[in-house]
C-alpha positions in Angstrom: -50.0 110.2 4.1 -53.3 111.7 2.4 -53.2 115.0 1.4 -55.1 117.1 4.0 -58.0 119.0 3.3 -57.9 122.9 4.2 -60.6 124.7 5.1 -61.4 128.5 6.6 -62.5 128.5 10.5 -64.0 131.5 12.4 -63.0 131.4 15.5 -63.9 133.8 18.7 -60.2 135.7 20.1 -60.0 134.5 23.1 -60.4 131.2 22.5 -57.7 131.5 19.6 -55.6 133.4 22.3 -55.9 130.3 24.9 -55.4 127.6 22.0 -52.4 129.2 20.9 -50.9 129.2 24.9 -52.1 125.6 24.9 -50.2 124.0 21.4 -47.5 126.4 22.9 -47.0 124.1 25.9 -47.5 121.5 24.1 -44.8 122.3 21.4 -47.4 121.9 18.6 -48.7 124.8 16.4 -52.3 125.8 16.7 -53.1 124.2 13.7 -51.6 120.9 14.5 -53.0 121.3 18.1 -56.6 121.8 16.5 -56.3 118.8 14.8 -54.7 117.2 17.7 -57.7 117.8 20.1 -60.4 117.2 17.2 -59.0 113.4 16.7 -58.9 112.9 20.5 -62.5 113.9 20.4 -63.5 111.6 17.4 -61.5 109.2 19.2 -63.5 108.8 22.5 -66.7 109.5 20.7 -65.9 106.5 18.6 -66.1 107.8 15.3 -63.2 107.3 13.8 -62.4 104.0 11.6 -60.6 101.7 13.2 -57.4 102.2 10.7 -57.3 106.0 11.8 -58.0 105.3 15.7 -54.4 103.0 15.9 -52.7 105.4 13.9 -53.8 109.1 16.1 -50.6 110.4 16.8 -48.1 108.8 14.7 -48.0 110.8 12.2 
């Protein structure tokens, strides 16, 4: 797997506050579930290469 590529997010409270609920029901951590809902995005928008669109959520 690539190395992944970090990066600094501001992010309002209370939207941190609900994410972290979220990837808590979801068993994920809010990084992971970030990532997670970012893909799916990319996904349905189309604008991920083919190669990454088979592989969302096998990793």
């Amino acid at each position: 797997m690539a190395k992944k590529k970090n990066f600094p997010l501001r992010i309002d409270p209370e939207l941190y506050d609900t994410l972290q609920r979220w990837a808590k029901d979801e068993f994920r951590s809010v990084n992971s579930h970030v990532e997670f809902l970012l893909r799916e995005s990319a996904k349905r928008a189309g604008r991920l290469p083919k190669k990454q669109d088979q592989d969302i959520g096998e990793d």
